[in-house]
FINUMAR-604482 format. One line per field, with one value per residue (C-alpha): y, x, z; chain; residue number from 0; residue in three letters. Coordinates in Angstrom, 3 decimals. Each point is the difference from the previous one (the first is absolute). Layout:
residues N
py <- Y / ... .
px <- X / ... .
pz <- Z / ... .
ch <- A / ... .
i <- NUM / ... .
aa <- Ala / ... .
end
This chain:
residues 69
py <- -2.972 / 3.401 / 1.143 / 3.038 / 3.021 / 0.367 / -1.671 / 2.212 / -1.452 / -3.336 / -0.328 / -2.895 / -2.788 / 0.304 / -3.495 / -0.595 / 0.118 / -3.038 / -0.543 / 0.469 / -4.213 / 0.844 / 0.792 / -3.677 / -1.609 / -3.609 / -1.489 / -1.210 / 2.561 / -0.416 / 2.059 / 0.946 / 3.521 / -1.242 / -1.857 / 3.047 / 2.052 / -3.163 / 1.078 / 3.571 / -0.367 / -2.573 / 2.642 / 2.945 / -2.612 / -0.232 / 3.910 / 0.926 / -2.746 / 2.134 / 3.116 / -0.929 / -1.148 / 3.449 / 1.789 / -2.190 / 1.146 / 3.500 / 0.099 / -2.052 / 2.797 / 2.465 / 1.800 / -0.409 / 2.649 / 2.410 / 0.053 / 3.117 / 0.973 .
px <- -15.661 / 1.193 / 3.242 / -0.612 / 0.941 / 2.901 / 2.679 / -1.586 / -3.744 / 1.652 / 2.069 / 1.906 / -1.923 / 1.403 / 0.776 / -2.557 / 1.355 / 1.223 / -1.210 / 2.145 / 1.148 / -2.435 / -3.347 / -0.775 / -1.266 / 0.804 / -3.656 / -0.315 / -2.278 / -1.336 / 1.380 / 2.928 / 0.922 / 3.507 / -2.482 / -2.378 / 3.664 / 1.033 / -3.099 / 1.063 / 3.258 / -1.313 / -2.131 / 2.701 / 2.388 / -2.580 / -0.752 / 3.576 / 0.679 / -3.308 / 1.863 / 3.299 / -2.055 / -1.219 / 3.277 / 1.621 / -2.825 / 0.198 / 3.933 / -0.561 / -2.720 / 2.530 / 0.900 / 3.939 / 2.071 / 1.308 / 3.539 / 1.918 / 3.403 .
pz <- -22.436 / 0.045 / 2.002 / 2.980 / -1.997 / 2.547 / 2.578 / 2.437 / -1.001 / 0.850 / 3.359 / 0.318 / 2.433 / 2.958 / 2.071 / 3.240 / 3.362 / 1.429 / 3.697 / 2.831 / 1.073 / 3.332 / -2.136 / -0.065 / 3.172 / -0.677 / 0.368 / -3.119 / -1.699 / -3.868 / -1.544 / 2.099 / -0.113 / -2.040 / -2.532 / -0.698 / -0.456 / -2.564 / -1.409 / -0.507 / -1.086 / -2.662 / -0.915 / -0.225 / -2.311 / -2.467 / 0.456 / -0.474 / -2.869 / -1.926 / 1.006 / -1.250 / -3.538 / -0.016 / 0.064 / -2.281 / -2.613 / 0.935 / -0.772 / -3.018 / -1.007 / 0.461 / -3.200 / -0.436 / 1.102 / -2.549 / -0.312 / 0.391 / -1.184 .
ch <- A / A / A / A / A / A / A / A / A / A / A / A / A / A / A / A / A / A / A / A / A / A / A / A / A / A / A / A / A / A / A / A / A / A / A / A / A / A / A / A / A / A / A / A / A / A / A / A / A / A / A / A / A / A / A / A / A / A / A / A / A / A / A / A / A / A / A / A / A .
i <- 0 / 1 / 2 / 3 / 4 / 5 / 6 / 7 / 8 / 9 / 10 / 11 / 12 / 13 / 14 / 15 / 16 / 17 / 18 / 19 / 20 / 21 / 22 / 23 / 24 / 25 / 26 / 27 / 28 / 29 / 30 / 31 / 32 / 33 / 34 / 35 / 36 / 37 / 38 / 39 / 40 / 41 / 42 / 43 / 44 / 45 / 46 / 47 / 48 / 49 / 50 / 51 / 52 / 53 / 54 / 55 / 56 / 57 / 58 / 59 / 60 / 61 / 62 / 63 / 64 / 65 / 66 / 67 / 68 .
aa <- Unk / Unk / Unk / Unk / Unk / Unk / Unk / Unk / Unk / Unk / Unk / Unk / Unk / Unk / Unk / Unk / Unk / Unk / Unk / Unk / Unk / Unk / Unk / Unk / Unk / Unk / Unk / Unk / Unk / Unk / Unk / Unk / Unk / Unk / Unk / Unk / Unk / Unk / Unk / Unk / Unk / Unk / Unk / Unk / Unk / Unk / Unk / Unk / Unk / Unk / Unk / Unk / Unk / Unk / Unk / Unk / Unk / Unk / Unk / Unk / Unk / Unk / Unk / Unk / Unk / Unk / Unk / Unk / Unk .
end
């Protein structure tokens, strides 16, 4: 797997909105609104967890800085 050429080619995953505490209407729906956002946020961990792989490799890609002096 290749890395995006860039940071900018690769935004960092942004985390979903959690409903407002009144979006569920307590009648017992499957999926709840709250489990389809568990869902989501499950999702964006494992997004940002690839993400956070990715810029680890890109810094360790990273030519060393030249000294000066």
């Amino acid at each position: 797997m290749s890395l995006p050429s860039s940071p900018e080619d690769d935004p960092r995953p942004q985390p979903p909105e959690r409903p407002d505490d009144n979006a569920c209407c307590q009648s017992g729906c499957d999926p709840c609104i709250f489990d389809l956002y568990n869902d989501e946020v499950t999702r964006w961990r494992a997004e940002l967890a690839a993400w956070e792989r990715r810029q680890a490799e890109r810094e360790a890609a990273k030519p060393p800085a030249k000294a000066t002096g």
